[in-house]
N, C-alpha and C positions, 0 to 999 in steps of 0.2 A: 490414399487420401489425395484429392484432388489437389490443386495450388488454390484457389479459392476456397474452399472450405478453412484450407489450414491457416488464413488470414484470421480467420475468427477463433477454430478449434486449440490452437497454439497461443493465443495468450489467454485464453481462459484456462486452460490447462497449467499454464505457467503460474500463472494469480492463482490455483488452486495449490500447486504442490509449494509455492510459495508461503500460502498460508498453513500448510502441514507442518513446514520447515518452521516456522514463526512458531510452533508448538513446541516443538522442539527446543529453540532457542529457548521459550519460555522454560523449559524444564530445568536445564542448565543453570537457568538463573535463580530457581528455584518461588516461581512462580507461575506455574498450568493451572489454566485453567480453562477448559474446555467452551466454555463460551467465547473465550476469544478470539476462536473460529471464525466465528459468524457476527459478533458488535463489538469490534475490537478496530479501532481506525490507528493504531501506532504501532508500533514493534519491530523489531529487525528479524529479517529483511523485511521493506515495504513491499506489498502485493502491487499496492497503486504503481507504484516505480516498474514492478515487474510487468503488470502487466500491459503500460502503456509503452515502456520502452521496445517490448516484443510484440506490439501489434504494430510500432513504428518501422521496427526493425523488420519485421517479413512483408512490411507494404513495400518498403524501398527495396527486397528483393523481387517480390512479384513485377509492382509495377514500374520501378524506375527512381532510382536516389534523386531525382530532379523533376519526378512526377508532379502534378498537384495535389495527387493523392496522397504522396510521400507527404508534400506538404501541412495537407490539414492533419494529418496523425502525427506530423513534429509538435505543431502548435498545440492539437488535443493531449501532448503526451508535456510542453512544457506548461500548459495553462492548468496541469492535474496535478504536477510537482511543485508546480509555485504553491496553488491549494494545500496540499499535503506537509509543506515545513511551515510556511505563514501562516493563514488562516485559521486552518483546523489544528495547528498545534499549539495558535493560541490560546484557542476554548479551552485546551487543555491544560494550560498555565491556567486560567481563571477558575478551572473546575478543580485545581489545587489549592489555589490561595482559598475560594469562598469556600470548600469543603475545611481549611484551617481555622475559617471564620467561624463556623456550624460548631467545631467540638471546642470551641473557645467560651461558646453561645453557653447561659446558664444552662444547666442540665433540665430544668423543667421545660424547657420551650425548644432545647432543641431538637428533641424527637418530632416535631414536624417539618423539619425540612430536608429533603431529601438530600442523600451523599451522591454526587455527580460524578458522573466518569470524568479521570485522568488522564487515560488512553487515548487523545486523539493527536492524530497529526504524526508527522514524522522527525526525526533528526536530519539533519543532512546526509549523516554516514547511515542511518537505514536506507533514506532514496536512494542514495548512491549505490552500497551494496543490490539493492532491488532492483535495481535499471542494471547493473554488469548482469546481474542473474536471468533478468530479462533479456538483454541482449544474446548473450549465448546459449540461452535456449534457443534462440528463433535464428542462432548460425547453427548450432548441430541438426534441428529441425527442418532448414533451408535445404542442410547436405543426403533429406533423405524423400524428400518433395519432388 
């Protein structure tokens, strides 16, 4: 594999077996569910974590820890983590509380409103976990590029 291809190949591969592993954990915890594969924005490890920190991480091997490339994949990997604990894991406060609202709601009227997902956003200890995992794939990765 070329050092250029593995800029892209290596953290999409990470964000995937990252997401396997999230299955996993789910199991553990004794909730799988196979769709959370694919529309599932929270869980340990974060994918988002994994796999911005290991596209950060093999840009500053490829092209230089002082690059500006490094650069903009710092800022792209810390503007997707702030995303990941604030914003979106907001929604997922809200889509708790209003989904408490809903089965509070008389029973005749609340069948039309729909149960929102909870799953969004991350903890801190998932990003964190997610970005170590991230990082060290893209050193073991590094050591065969």
């Amino acid at each position: 594999m070329s050092a250029n291809a593995s800029l892209i190949i290596v953290p999409i591969a990470t964000a995937l077996g990252t997401q396997v592993l999230k299955l996993g954990v789910d199991r553990i915890k004794g909730n799988l569910d196979l769709k959370h594969m694919w529309d599932s924005y929270g869980g340990m490890p974060s994918s988002h974590g994994a796999f911005v920190a290991s596209l950060a991480t093999m840009v500053g091997f490829s092209e230089g820890w002082t690059s500006a490339a490094f650069a903009v994949a710092a800022v792209f990997a810390i503007i997707t983590i702030r995303d990941a604990i604030g914003f979106r894991r907001e929604i997922g406060v809200h889509g708790k509380i209003l989904n408490r609202l809903v089965k509070e709601h008389p029973a005749a009227q609340s069948h039309t409103y729909p149960i929102l997902s909870e799953r969004w956003g991350h903890t801190p200890a998932e990003i964190t976990v997610g970005c170590i995992l991230g990082i060290v794939v893209a050193v073991i990765a590094q050591a065969f590029v």
